[in-house]
TORPADO-408701 format. One record per residue: y, x, z of N, C-alpha, C, O in turn; residue in three letters. Coordinates in pm, whole numbers, plus 50000, padded with zeros to 5 digits. Layout:
BEGIN
YXZYXZYXZYXZALA/...
END
This chain:
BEGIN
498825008450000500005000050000501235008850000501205019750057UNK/502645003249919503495011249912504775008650003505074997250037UNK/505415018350036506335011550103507345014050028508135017949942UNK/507165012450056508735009649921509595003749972510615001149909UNK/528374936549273527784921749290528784915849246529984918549237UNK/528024905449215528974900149076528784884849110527764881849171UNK/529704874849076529694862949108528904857748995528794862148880UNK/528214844249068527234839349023527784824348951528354814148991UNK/527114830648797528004820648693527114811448624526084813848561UNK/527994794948662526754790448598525434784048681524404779448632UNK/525734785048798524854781648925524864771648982525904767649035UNK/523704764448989523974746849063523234755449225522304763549231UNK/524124749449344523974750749440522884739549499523244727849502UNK/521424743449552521094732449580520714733249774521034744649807UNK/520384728649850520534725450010519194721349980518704713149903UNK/518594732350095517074730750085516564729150243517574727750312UNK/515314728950328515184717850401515864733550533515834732850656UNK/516334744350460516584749250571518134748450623518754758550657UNK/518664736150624519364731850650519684728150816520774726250869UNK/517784727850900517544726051010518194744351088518504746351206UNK/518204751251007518684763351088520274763051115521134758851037UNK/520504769551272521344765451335522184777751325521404786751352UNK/523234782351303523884794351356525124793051421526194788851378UNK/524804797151532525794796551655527344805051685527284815851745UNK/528414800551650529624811551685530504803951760530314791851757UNK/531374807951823532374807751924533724799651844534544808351813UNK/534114788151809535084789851765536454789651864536434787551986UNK/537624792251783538914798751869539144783851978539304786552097UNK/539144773851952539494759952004537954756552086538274750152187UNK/536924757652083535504750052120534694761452174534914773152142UNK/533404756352286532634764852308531544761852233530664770552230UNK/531234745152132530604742952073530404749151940531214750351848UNK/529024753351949528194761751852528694746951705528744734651712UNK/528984756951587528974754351481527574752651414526594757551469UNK/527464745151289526324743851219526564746151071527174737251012UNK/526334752251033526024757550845524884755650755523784759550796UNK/524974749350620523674749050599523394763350530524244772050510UNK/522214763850502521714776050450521394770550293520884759550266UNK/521904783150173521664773750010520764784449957520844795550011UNK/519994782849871519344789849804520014783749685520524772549677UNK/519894794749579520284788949449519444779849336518384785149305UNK/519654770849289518214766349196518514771649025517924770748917UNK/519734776949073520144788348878520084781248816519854769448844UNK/520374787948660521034785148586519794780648479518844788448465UNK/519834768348408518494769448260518934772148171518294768748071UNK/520434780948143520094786948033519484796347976519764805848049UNK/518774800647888518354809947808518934822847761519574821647657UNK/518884832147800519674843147721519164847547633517954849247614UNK/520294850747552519594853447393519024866747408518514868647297UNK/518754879047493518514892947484518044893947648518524887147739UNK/517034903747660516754907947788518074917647846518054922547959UNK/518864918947780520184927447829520974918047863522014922347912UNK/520904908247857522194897347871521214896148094521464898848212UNK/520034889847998518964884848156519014897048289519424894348402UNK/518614907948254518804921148326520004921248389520024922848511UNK/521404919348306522684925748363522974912448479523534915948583UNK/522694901448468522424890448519521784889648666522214885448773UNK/520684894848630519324893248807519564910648857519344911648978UNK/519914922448800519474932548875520294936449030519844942049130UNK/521884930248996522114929649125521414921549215521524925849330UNK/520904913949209520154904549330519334915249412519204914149534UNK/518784925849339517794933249402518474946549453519034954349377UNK/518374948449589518824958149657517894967849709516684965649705UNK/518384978249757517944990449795517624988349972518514984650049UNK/516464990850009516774986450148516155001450226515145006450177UNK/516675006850322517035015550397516265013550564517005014550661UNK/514975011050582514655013850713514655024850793513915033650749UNK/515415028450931515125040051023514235036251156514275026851235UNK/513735043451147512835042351308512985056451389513675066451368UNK/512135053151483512435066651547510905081951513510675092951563UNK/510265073351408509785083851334510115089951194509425096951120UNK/511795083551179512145088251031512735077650961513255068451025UNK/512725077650823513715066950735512655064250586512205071850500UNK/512585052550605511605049750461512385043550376513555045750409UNK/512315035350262512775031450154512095021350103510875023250101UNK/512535008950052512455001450014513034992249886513814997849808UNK/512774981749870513754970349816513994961249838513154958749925UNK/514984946849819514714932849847515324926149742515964930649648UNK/515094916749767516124904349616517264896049748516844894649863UNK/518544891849711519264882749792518854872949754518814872449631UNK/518384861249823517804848349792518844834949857518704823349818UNK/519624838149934520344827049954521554830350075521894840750131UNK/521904818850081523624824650152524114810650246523694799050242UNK/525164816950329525204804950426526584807650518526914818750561UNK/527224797050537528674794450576529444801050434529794812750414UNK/529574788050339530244789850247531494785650247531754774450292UNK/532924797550175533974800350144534314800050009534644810049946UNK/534244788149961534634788349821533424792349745532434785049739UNK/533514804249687532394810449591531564815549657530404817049619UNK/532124819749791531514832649866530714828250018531044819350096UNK/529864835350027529544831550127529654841450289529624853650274UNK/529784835150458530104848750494528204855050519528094867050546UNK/527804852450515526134858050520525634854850445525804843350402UNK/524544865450380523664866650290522494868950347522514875450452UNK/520974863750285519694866150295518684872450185518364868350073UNK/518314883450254517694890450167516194894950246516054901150351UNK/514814887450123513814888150138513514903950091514144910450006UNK/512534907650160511604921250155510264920150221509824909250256UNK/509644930650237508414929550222508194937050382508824947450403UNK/507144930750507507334932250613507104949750653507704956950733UNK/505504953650524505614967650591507084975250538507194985750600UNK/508024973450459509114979150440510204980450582510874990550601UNK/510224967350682511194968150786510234976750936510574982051042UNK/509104974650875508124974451029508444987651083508414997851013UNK/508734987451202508814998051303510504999151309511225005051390UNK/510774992851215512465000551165513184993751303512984982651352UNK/514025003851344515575000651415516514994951408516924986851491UNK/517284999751260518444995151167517644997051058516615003251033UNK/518484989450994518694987250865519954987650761520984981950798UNK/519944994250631520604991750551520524985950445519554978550450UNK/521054985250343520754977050219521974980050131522984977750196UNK/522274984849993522874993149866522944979449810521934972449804UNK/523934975949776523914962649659524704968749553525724975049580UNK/524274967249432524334968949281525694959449227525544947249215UNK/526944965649196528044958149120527634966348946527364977848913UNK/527734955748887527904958048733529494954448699529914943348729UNK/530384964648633531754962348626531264953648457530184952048400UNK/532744949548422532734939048304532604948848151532394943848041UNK/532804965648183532614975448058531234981148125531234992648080UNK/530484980348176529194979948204528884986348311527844983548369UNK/530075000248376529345007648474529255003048570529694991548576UNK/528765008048673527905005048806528025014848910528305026648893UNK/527745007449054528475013549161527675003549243527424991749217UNK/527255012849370526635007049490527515008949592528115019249622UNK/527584994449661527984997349815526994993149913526234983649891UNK/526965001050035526294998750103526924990350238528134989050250UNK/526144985850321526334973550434525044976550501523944979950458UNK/525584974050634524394975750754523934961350747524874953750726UNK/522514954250760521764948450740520374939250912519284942950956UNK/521024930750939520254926851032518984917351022518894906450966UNK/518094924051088516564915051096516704901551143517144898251253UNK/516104890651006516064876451116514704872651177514474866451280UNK/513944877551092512364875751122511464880451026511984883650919UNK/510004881851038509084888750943507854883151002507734878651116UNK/506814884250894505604882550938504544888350856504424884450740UNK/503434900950924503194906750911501974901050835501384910150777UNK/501294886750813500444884350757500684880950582499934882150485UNK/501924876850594502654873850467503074885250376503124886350254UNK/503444896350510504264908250443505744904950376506454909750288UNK/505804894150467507734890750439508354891650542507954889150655UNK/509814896750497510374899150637511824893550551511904893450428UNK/512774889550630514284888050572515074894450636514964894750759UNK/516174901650565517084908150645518494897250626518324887250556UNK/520054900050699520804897750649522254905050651522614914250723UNK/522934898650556524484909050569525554899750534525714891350446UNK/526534906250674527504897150685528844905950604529474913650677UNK/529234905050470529994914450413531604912650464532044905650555UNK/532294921250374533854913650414534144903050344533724901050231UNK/535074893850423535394878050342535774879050217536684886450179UNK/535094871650144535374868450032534754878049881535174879549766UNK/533524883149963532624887549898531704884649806530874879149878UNK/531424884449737530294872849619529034884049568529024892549479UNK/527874879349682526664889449583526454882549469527344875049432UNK/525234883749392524484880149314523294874249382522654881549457UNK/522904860849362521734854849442520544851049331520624843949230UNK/519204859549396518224856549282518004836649256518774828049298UNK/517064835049198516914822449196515084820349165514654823349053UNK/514054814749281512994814949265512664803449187513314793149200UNK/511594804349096510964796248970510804785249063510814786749185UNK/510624771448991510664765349115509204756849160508984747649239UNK/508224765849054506744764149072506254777449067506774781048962UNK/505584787749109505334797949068503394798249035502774808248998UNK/502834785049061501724783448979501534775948826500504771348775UNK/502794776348780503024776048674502804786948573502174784748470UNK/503384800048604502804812248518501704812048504500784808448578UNK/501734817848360500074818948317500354830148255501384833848201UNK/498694838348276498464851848260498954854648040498654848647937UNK/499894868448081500334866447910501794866047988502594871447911UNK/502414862148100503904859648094504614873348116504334881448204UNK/505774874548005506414885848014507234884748151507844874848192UNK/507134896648210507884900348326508334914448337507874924448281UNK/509494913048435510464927048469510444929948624510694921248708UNK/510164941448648509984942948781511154952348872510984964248898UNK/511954947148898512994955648964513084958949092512874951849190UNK/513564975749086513414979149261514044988549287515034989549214UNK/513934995649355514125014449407512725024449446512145026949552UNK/512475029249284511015036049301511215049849357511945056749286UNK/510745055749468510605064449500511655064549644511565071549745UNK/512295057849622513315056549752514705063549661515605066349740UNK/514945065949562516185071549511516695064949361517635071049310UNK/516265055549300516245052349189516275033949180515435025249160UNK/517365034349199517755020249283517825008449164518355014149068UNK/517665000349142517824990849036517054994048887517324989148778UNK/516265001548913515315005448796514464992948726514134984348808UNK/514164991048626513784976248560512654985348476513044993248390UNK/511024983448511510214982248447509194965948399508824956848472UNK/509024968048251508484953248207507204954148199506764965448214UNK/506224943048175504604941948163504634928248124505394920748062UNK/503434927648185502974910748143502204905248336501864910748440UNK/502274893148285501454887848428499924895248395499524893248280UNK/499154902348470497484903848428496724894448477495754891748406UNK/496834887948583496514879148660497214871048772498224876548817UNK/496864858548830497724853348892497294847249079497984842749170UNK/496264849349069495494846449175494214856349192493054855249152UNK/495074869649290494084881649264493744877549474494414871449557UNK/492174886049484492084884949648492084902449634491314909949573UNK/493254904949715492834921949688493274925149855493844916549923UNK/492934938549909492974941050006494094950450026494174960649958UNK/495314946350152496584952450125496434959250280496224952450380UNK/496564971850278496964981450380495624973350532494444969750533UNK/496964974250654496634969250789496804952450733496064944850794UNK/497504947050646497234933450670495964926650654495574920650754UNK/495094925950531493884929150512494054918350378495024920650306UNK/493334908650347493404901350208494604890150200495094882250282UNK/494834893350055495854878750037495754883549888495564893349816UNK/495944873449890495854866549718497004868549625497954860949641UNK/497064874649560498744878949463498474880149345497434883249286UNK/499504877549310499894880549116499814895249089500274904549156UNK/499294895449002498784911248903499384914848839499484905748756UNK/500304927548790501024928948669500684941448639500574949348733UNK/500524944348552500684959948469501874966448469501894978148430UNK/503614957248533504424965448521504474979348640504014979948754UNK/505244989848555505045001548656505464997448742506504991148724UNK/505004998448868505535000749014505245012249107504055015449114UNK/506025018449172505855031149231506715026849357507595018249365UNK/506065037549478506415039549617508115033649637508895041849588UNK/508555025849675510005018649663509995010949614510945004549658UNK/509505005249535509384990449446508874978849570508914966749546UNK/508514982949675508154970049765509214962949808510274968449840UNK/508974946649814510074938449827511004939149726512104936349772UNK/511034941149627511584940049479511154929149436510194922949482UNK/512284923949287511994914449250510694911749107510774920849025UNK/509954904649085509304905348985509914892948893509454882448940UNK/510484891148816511174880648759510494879048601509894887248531UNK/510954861348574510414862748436511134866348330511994874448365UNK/511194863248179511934863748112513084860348114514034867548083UNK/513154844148167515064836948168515194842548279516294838348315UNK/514714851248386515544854848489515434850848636516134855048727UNK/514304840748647513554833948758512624846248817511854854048760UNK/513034844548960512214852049052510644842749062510534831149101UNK/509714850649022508334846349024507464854749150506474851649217UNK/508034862549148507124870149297507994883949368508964890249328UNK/507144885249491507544897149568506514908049558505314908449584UNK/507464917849509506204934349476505974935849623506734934249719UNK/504734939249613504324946649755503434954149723503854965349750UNK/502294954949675501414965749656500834972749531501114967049426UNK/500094983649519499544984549398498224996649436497964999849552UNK/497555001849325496495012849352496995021749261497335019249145UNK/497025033049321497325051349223495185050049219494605051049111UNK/494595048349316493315053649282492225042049339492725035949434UNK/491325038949317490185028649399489365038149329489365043649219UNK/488345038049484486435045149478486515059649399485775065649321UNK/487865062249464488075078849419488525083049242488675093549180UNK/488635067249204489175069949042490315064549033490735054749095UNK/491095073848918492215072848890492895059848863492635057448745UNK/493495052048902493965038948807495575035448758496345041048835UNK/496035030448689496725028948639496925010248624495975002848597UNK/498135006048645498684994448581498024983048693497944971048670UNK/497614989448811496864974248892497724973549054497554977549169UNK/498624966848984500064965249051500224948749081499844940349000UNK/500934944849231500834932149283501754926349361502104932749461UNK/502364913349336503064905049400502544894749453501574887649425UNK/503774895049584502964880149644503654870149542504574874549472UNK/503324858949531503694850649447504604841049488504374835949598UNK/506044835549398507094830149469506954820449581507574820149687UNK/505804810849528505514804649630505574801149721506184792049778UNK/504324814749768503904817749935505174824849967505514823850085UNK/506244834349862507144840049932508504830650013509044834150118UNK/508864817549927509324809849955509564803750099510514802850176UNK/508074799350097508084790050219508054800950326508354795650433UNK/507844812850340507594820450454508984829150468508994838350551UNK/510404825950371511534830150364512174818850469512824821050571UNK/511784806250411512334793650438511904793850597512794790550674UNK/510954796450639510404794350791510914806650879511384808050992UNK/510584814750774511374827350918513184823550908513774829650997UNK/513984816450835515214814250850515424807850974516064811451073UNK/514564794250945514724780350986514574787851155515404789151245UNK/513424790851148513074795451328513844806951397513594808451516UNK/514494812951356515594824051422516844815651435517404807251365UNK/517084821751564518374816451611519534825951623519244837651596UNK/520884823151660522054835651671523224824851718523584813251695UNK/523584837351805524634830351833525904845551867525794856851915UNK/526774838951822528344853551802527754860751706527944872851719UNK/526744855551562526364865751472525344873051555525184881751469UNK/524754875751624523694881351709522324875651707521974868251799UNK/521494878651607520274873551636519754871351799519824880951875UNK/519354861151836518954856652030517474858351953517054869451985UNK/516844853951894515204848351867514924854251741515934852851671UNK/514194859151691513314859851579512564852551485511434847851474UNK/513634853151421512214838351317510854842851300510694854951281UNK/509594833251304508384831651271507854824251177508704818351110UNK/506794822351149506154809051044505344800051113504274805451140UNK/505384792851137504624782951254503384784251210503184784351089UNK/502264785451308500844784051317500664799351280499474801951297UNK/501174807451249500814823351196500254827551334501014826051429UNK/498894833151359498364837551482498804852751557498804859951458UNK/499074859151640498544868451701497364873751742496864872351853UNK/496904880251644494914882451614495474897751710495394898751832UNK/496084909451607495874923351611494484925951585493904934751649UNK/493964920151509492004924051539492084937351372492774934151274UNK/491504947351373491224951851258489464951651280488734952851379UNK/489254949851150487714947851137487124952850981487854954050882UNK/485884955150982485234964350830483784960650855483294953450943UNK/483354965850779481494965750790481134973750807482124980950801UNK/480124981450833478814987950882477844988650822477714980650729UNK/476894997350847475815000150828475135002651037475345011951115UNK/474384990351056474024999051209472644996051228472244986451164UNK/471725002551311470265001751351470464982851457471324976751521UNK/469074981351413469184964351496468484966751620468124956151670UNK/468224975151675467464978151789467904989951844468954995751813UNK/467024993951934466735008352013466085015551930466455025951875UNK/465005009451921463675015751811464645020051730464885031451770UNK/465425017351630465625022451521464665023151408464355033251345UNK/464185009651389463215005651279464114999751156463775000051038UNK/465204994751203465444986751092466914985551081467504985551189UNK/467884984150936469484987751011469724973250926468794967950864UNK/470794968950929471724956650890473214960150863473824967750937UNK/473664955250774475284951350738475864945150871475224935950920UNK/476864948850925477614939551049479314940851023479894950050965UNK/479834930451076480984937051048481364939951204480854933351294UNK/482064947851221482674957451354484114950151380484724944251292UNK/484504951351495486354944951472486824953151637486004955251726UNK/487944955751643488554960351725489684958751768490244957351659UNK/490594957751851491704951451910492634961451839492204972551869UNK/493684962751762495054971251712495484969451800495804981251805UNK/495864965651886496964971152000496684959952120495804951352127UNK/497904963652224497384962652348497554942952383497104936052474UNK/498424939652259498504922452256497664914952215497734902752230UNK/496584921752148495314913952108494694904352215494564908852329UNK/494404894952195493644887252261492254889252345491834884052449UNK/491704899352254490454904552239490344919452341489304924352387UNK/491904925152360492014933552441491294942752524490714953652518UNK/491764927152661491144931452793490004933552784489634944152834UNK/488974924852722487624924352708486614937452645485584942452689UNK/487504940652510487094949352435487714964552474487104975252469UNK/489044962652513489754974852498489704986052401490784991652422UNK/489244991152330489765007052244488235006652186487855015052104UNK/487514997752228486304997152216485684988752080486204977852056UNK/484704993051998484694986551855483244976051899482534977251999UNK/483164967651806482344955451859481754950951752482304952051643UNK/480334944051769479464937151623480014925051610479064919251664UNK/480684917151586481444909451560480084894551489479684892951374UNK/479864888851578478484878451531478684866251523477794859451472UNK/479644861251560480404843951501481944841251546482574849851607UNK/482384830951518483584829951537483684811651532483504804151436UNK/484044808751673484234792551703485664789651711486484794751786UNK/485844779951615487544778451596487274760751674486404753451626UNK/488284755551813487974744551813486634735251793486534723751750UNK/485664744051837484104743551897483664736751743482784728251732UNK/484374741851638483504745851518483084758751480483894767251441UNK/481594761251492481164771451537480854777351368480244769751293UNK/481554798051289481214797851181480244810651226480774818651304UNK/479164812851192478494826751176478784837251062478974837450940UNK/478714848051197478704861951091477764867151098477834879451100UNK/476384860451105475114872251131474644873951039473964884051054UNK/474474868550893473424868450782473034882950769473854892050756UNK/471454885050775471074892750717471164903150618471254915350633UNK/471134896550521471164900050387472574894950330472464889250221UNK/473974895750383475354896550350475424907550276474774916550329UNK/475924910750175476524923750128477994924650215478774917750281UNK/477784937050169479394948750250480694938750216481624937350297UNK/480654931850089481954929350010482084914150062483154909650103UNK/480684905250053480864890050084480674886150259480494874750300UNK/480774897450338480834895550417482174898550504482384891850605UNK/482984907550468484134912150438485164894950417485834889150503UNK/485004892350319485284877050257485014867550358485884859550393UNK/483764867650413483644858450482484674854250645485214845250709UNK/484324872450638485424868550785486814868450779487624866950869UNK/487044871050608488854871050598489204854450548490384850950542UNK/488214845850517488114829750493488184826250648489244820950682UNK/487354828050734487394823750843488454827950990488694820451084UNK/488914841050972489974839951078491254837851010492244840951076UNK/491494831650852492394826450774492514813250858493674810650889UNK/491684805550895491244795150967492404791051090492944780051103UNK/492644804451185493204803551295494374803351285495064811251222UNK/494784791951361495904788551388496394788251509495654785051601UNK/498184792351540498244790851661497544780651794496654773251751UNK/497704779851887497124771351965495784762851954495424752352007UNK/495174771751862493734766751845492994776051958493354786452012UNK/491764767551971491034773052082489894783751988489294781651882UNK/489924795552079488704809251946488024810152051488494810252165UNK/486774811052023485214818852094484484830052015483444828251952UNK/485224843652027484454852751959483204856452037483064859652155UNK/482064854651905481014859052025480394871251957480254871551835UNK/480014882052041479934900751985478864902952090478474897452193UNK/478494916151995477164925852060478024939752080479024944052022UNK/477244944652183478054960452186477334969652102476144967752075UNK/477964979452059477234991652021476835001652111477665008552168UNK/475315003252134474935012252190474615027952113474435027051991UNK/474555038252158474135048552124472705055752156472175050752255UNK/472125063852109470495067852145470535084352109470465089051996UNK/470615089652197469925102652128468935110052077468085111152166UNK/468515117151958466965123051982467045136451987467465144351903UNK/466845137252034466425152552053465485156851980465115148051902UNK/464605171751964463715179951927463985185551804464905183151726UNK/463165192451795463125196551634463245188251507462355180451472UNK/464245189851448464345185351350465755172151373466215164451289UNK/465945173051455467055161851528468355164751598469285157251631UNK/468125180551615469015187151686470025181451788471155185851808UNK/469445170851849470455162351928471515152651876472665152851920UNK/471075143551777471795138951710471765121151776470745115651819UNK/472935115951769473295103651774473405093251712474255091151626UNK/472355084151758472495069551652472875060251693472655059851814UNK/473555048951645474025041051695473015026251665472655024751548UNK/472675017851746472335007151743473334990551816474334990251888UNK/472704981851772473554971651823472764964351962471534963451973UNK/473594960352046472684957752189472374938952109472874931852022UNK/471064938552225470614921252195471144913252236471094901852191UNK/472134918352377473264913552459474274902652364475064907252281UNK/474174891652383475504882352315476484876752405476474865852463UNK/477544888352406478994878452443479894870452432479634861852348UNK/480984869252486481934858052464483504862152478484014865452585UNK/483934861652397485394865452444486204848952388486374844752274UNK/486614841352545487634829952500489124831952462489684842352496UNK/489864821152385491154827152402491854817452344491244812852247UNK/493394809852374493494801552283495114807652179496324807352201UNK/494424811452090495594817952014497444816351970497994806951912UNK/497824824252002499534823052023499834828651894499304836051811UNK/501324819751916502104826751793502354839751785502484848051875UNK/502414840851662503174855251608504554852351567505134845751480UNK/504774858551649506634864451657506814881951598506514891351671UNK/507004882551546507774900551531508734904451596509834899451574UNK/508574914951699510264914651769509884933751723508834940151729UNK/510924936651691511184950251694511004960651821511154956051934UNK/510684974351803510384982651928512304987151926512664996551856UNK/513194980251999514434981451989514974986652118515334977752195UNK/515125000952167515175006452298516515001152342516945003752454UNK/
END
């Protein structure tokens, strides 16, 4: 996985349901909190006659985004997707979607926005950039920026079906590849539109395929179509799978899913004096932390006979699975969501459909649902003598446990000292 302004002409403003988000300021006369709606744009249907007309059009939307943590500074991108407490043309805050491993760990933030002058050259300014919320299963996060009054970005505009594309659709993929090469526009085609591929620590989700180049900085960039509609969010791609070289198998989440999980982390963050108080979330998104894979392990002591299992282990110290497990890796043998009970024991599972199976089923969990993981431990055996030199095998105990738990939201709050 990679980690990676001009007024808007021609634009029907439309008020979408995140209208329920509240933003709180002080005015000079009242202690009563103000209310703003939040607009996304629904753009323009005209057609441009040239991909130079479409390009000079959408590339400001897509910015350069700038995470620091306190292990360093990574690079990114985002598209501006919508705006809120409007001034005429302008709005005083802007929202800009990106991609969650791009903000994760980060402190501050910045973000480079792209002006195209009217004889063509170009000039970035930059603006410090605040977190409203992210979610690490989506791999969306939104930032925002409050510029000086009377500022006018460029606001992308998402397709307003994105299972509408069909494989064959020309697309442009804009970003900052490498972390220095900011507004760069490579084209392809859709390759596919409903891929299950496996992304970093998040683990599967389903995205659009393109052959356009994308390189290290292109995450949270825009993937747009021909007239200029945002169709997806870049987030990942492969330089290599099973140790071979690859080329062109490059992936967005699709507008969609990026949509509604823009729209929910808005809606659920709160602020008040411009100060994020709360963090937006996506309702029902769980707090698992579980990472999990398959195996190869012995089914006994004896060591007669081995099985496919999948293993799972607590990522950090908020896991549910924690206390029970601690640092400790586990055979992972069913999973009861709301005393519907699914098994992971099959036999004869392969590595890949079993993998699947448990990324279908803890897809399942939802906040405040009740989970019963039930697991075997891994034991170890030594043999000794000749020919064994003291070597260690691992088997699975016959022992079946229980770990209860009834699963909480996921919130993202930053490690912010």
């Amino acid at each position: 996985m990679r980690k990676m302004i001009t007024k808007t002409i021609g634009f029907v403003l439309l008020t979408l349901s995140l209208s329920a988000c509240t933003q709180k300021e002080k005015t000079p006369d009242s202690e009563t909190p103000k209310t703003y709606e939040v607009i996304m744009s629904e753009g323009s249907s005209d057609v441009k006659s040239s991909a130079v007309e479409t390009l000079a059009e959408i590339r400001p939307s897509v910015v350069d985004v700038t995470s620091t943590s306190s292990s360093g500074v990574s690079s990114g991108s985002g598209v501006i997707i919508a705006g809120a407490g409007q001034s005429q043309s302008a709005y005083e805050q802007y929202f800009i979607v990106t991609n969650h491993h791009v903000i994760s760990d980060g402190t501050s933030f910045k973000v480079d926005v792209l002006t195209i002058e009217s004889d063509g050259s170009e000039s970035t300014t930059a603006y410090n950039a605040t977190l409203i919320g992210s979610s690490l299963k989506r791999d969306i996060a939104v930032l925002s920026v409050r510029p000086p009054k009377g500022t006018v970005f460029q606001m992308a505009t998402f397709i307003s079906d994105s299972d509408t594309v069909s494989v064959g659709t020309e697309v442009y993929a804009i970003g900052n590849p490498l972390g220095i090469l900011g507004g760069t526009v490579t084209h392809g085609i859709v390759s596919a539109t409903q891929r299950t591929v496996s992304v970093g620590e998040i683990g599967s989700m389903t995205l659009m395929q393109t052959d356009a180049s994308i390189n290290g900085g292109n995450s949270g960039g825009g993937l747009f179509d021909k007239t200029g509609k945002l169709i997806g969010i870049i987030n990942s791609g492969y330089d290599t799978y099973n140790n071979q070289s690859v080329e062109g198998l490059n992936f967005a989440i699709p507008a969609n899913d990026a949509k509604y999980a823009v729209q929910k982390l808005i809606e659920t963050h709160e602020e008040e004096n411009n100060v994020v108080t709360k963090y937006g979330y996506v309702q029902g998104d769980v707090q698992l932390d579980l990472t999990y894979s398959t195996t190869s392990l012995y089914d006994n002591a004896d060591l007669s006979s081995g099985s496919t299992y999948l293993v799972a282990g607590a990522s950090s110290t908020t896991s549910p699975v924690y206390s029970a497990w601690q640092n400790n890796t586990k055979v992972l043998t069913s999973i009861t969501i709301n005393e519907t009970k699914y098994p992971l024991t099959e036999e004869k599972e392969s590595s890949y459909s079993l993998t699947s199976l448990a990324d279908e089923i803890l897809a399942k969990i939802k906040a405040e649902d009740e989970v019963v993981f039930e697991y075997r431990d891994i034991l170890s055996k030594s043999l000794g003598g000749l020919g064994h030199f003291g070597m260690s095998y691992y088997y699975v105990d016959s022992t079946v446990k229980t770990c209860r738990f009834v699963a909480e939201q996921y919130i993202y709050e930053p490690n912010i000292a």
